[in-house]
C-alpha positions, -999 to 999 in steps of 0.1 A, spaced: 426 166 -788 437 137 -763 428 151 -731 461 150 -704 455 125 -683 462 102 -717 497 120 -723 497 114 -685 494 77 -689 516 73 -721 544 83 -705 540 61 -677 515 34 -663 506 0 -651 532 -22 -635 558 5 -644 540 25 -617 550 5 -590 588 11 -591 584 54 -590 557 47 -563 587 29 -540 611 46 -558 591 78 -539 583 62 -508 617 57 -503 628 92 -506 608 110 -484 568 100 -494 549 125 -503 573 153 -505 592 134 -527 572 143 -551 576 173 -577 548 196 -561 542 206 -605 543 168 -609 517 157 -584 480 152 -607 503 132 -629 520 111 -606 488 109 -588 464 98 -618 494 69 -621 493 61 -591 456 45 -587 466 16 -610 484 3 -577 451 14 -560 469 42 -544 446 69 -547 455 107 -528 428 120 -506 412 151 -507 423 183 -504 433 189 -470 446 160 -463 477 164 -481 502 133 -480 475 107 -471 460 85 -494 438 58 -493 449 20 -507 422 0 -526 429 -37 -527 415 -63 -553 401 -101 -548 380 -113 -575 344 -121 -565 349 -111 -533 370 -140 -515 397 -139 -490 411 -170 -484 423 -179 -448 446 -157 -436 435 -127 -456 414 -107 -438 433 -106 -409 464 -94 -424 448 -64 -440 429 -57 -401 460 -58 -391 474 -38 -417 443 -13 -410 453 -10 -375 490 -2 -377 490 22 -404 452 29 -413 453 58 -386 448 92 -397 453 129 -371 420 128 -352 397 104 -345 359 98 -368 337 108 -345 315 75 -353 341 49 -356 373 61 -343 406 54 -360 423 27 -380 392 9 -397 384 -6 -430 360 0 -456 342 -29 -476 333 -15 -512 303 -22 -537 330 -40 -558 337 -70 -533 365 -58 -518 384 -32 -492 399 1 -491 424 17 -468 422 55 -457 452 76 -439 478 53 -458 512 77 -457 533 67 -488 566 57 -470 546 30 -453 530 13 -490 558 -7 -497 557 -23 -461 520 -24 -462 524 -41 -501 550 -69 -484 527 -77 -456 495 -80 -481 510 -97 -509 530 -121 -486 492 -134 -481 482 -133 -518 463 -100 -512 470 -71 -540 458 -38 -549 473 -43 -583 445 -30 -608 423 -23 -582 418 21 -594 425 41 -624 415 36 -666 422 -1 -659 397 -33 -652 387 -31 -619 380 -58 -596 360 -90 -610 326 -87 -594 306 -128 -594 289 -145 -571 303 -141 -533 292 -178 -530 304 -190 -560 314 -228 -552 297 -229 -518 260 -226 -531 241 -235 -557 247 -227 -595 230 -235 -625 265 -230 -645 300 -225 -625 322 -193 -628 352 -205 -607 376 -210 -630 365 -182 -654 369 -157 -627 401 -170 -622 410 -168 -654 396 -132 -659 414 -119 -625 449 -137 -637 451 -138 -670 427 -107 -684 434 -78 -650 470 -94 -649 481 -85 -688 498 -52 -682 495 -45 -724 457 -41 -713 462 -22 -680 460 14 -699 420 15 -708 404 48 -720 381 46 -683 376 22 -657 363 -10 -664 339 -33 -643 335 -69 -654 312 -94 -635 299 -135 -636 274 -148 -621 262 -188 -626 235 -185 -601 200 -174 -606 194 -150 -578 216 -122 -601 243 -109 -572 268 -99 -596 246 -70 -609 254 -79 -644 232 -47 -655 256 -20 -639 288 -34 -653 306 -28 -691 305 -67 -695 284 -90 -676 279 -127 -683 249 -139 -669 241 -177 -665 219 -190 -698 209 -224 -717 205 -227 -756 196 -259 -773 226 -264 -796 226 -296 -824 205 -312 -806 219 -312 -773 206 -284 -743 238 -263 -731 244 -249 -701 261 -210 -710 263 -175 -705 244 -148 -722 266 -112 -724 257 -78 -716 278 -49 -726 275 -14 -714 258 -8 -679 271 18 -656 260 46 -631 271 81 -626 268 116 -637 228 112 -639 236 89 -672 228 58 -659 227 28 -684 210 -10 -683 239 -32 -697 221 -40 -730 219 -78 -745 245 -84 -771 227 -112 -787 255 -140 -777 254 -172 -763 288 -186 -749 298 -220 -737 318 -220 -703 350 -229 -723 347 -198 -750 337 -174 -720 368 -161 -711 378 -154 -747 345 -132 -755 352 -111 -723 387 -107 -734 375 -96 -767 354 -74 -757 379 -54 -733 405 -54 -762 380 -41 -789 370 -12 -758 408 -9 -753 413 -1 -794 381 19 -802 374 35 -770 370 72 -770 404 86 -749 393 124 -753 362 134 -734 360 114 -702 328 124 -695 313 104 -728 341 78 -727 330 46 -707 317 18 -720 283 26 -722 284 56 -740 310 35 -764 280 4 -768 254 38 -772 275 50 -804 286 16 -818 256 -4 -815 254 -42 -807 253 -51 -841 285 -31 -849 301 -47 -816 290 -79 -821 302 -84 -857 337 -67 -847 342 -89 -825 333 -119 -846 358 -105 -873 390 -93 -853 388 -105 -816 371 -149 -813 378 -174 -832 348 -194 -836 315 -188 -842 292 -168 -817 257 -182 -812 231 -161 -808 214 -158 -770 202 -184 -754 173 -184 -728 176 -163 -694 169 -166 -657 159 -127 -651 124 -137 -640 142 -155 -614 165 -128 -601 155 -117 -567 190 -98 -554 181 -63 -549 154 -66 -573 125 -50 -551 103 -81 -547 92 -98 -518 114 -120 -498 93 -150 -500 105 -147 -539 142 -156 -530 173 -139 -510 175 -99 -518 208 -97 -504 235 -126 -484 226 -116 -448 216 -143 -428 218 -185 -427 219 -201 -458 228 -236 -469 254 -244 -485 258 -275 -515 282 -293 -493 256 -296 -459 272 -268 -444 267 -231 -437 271 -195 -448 263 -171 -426 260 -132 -437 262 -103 -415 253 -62 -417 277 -40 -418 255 -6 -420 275 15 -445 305 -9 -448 328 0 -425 341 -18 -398 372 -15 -369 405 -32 -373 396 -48 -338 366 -62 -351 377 -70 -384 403 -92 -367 376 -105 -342 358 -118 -373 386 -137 -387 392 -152 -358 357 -164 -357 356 -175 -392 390 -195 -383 367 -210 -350 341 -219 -372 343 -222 -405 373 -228 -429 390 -198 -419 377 -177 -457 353 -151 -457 332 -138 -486 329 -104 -494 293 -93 -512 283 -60 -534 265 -49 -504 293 -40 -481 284 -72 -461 312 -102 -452 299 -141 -451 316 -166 -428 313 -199 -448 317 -237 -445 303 -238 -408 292 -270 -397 251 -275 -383 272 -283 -348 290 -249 -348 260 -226 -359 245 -222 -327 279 -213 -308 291 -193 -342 253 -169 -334 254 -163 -305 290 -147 -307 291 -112 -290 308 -98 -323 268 -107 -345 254 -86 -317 272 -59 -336 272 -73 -372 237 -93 -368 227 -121 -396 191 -104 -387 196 -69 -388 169 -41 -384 151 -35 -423 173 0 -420 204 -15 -413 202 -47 -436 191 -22 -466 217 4 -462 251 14 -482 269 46 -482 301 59 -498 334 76 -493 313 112 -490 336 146 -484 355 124 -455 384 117 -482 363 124 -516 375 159 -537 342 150 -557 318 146 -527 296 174 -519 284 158 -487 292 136 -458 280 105 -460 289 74 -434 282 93 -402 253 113 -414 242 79 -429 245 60 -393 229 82 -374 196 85 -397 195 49 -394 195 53 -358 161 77 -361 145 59 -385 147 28 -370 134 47 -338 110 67 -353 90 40 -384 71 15 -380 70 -7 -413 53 -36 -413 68 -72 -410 61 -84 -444 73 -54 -464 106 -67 -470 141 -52 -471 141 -13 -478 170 -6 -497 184 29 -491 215 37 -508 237 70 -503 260 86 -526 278 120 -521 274 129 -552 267 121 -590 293 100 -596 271 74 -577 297 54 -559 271 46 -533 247 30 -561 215 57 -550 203 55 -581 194 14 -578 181 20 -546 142 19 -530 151 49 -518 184 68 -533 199 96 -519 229 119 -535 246 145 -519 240 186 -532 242 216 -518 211 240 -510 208 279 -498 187 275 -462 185 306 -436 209 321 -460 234 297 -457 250 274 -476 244 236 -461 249 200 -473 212 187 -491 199 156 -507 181 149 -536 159 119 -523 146 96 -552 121 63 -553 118 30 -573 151 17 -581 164 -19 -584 185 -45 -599 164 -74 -614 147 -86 -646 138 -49 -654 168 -28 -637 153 1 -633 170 39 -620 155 63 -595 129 88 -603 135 118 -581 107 132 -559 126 157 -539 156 180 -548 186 200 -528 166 192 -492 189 201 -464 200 173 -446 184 179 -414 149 178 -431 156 153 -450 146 118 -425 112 138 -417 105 135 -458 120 100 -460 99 91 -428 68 105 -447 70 85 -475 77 53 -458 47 58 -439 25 66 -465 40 31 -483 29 7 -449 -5 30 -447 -11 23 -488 6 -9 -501 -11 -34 -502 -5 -72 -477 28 -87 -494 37 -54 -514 73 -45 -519 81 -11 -516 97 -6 -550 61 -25 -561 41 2 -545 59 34 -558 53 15 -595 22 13 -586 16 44 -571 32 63 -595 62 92 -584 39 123 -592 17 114 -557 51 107 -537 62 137 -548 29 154 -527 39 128 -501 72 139 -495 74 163 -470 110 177 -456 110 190 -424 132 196 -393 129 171 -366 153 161 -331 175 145 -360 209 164 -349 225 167 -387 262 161 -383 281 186 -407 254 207 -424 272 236 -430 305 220 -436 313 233 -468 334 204 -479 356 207 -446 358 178 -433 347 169 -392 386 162 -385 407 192 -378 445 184 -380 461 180 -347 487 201 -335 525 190 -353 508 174 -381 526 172 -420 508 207 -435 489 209 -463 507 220 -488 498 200 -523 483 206 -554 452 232 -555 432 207 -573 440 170 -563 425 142 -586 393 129 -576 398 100 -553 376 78 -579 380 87 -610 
């Protein structure tokens, strides 16, 4: 039986979406809307990365926007601040960071919250009229093209450039493809460090060399199948091809089209890629594809860099950059320069303040990395000094605290139906504490700490040193927001997934256990040991012993919210009156 949202989309999606959205917008927004109507019109509308919040927030949605690889070219940034600022405001203020702000994503790009649909086709004018879209950017469609943030600017043993292009033009922009049976995550990478986390996406191309007649050629090998969520977490496995730059594109088409025509459209919980490679096998794939989708010959894989890759792989920095925070040099003389954004978000005001600085100093683009992080490039060695000492990186430092620099967080209960717990305020404030309250030493690295509100895994947890997911748990006889805290995850040669040490602890106990185990790492590891190096060396059965919750002077924001939200609507504000069971913000 084809589950609804299918007869939902058959009836109606892709760039068809667009006219009902402004057709809707026009006629009174939200209300507008056939209240029997709503999940329908709502699953349609995240094509155009229009996606409805959370119950409770009824006729606000939040607007994901799409540039491939992260980069926003001059201009860009500042019209989406701006953007943020006029109409990003929602009825009470966060209590951490105020009102109209943006949100940078673990896809490279930006989302929107408060959004009111009468305002999207005004906010769509002022975006596109900079070459900004949020075309493609939600739904059962290819998402945005993940690659190399500093694709062109540094160096690269192969260069993705114009296949990205080609994939975010030609590929995302074919509407006949824009109805896929889930979401779809592509990435490139021609650099050696492996920042496009080619392991967590449903195709990844990942920078290769095979000796071919003769002659040594410099390729892509291709993954198929990687993905988080639902506790079914998959490595992208090898397909056993080697592709020239040229025949790139056409394999990553061919792959999305055979997914597109086999692709299970019934059970959405067993229907993304990964489950699809699971079932089909590479051989099966790879043969399929020779026959009905390229038309030349696939070679078989060529030889790696994996031993090479050092972005969140868990390994020491003197191995290579884990992340794109800092000063780095670029292949033209200049400068990058990355800053922290703990938990990705940031204030219109400042998002404009940073534009304005990488006009000042730089070529006026900015970068956007799977880390919530922005980089300022093409600086000049004059500028750098003036560009650092910028009151703005006293806020957004290039040399962050290890807390801050390792830290990601997403949407949580704040605008997610799926969420189970809050995430970007609770997540800022244990940062606070446990930067105030460890004491790691200098050489143990970056401590990755990624949090997700629940098992959907938006926030990544489950590639983190230390990955946290939202649960609930029963304490004093009360229902209040938990954790499950797990250890040992990365992205590398060997990706490797959290093993859990602690289950459903409340979330004001929850620092004192992740404080205990951080202490037992500096107190155990040995000199140069990374922390995802000691818990594989340690084994997870003695953290387990190690971890030990308990309440502290940590004040938990929210512990017995219950999946209210910390904003109440102020007085005079549109009720809530939708659907009982709005579509999950990102599904």
């Amino acid at each position: 039986m084809v589950h609804k949202k299918e007869e939902y989309k058959a009836d109606c999606y892709g760039d068809e979406v667009r006219e009902h959205i402004v057709e809707f917008a026009e006629n009174g927004g939200f209300e507008a809307i056939p209240e029997d109507e709503r999940d329908e019109w709502f699953t349609r509308f995240k094509f155009w990365g229009v996606f409805h919040q959370r119950s409770g927030q009824e006729s606000y949605f939040m607007m994901r926007l799409t540039n491939a690889s992260g980069i926003l070219l001059p201009g860009q940034l500042r019209a989406i601040a701006e953007v943020a600022r006029e109409y990003a405001t929602g009825p009470a203020e966060n209590p951490e960071f105020g009102n109209g702000w943006i949100d940078l994503t673990t896809r490279q790009s930006i989302q929107l919250h408060w959004i009111e649909l009468e305002d999207v086709p005004e906010i769509w004018e002022k975006l596109e009229e900079v070459g900004v879209s949020s075309r493609s950017a939600g739904g059962d469609t290819m998402r945005n093209i993940s690659g190399c943030p500093l694709h062109g600017k540094a160096e690269e043993y192969v260069e993705t450039g114009d296949l990205l292009k080609r994939f975010q033009t030609e590929l995302r922009g074919d509407d006949a493809l824009a109805n896929m049976p889930r979401k779809f995550n592509i990435s490139a990478t021609g650099c050696k460090v492996g920042c496009a986390q080619d392991s967590i996406n449903d195709v990844g191309f990942e920078p290769a060399r095979k000796e071919i007649d003769g002659e040594e050629v410099r390729g892509f090998n291709v993954r198929v199948g990687g993905g988080l969520g639902g506790r079914q977490p998959r490595s992208a496995t090898p397909l056993d091809v080697f592709v020239r730059p040229e025949n790139a594109y056409e394999v990553g088409r061919g792959f999305v089209e055979l997914y597109h025509d086999h692709g299970g459209r019934q059970n959405r919980s067993k229907n993304r890629s990964r489950f699809f490679a699971d079932d089909w096998g590479m051989e099966k794939i790879r043969e399929t594809l020779q026959a009905g989708y390229v038309d030349f010959d696939l070679h078989t894989a060529g030889e790696d860099f994996r031993e090479e890759y050092t972005y969140n792989a868990g390994r020491s920095p003197e191995d290579g950059p884990h992340d794109h925070v800092g000063v780095g040099d670029q292949r033209d003389g200049r400068n990058y320069v990355g800053l922290s954004v703990p938990v990705g978000r940031m204030p219109a005001g400042d998002a404009i303040a940073l534009a304005d600085l990488a006009d000042s100093y730089g070529s006026g683009e900015v970068r956007l990395t799977r880390r919530q992080n922005p980089i300022i490039v093409d600086v000049s060695d004059d500028d750098l000094d003036a560009l650092l000492a910028e009151p703005l990186l006293s806020t957004y430092s290039p040399t962050p605290s290890i807390f801050d620099r390792g830290a990601m967080a997403c949407t949580g209960t704040e605008f997610c139906s799926l969420a189970l717990t809050e995430t970007k305020v609770r997540m800022s404030r244990m940062l606070r504490w446990l930067e105030a309250n460890v004491d790691l030493p200098d050489d143990a690295g970056g401590i990755k700490m990624h949090y997700s509100g629940c098992t959907a895994d938006c926030g990544q947890a489950l590639t983190a040193d230390i990955g946290l997911q939202g649960m609930r748990a029963r304490k004093d006889g009360e229902m209040v927001e938990a954790f499950d805290i797990g250890v040992g995850g990365g992205i590398g040669a060997e990706p490797s997934f959290v093993e859990w040490v602690a289950q459903r602890v409340p979330a004001d106990e929850a620092p004192a256990a992740i404080k205990s185990i951080l202490e037992a790492f500096a107190a155990h590891r040995t000199e140069g040991q990374s922390f995802r190096e000691w818990v594989e060396e340690t084994g997870t059965e003695p953290i387990v012993e190690l971890c030990e919750p308990a309440e502290t002077d940590f004040e938990a924001p929210y512990m017995h919210d219950g999946k209210q939200a910390w904003y109440p609507y102020a007085d005079g504000e549109k009720p809530a009156a939708a659907s009982p069971n709005p579509a999950p913000s990102d599904d």
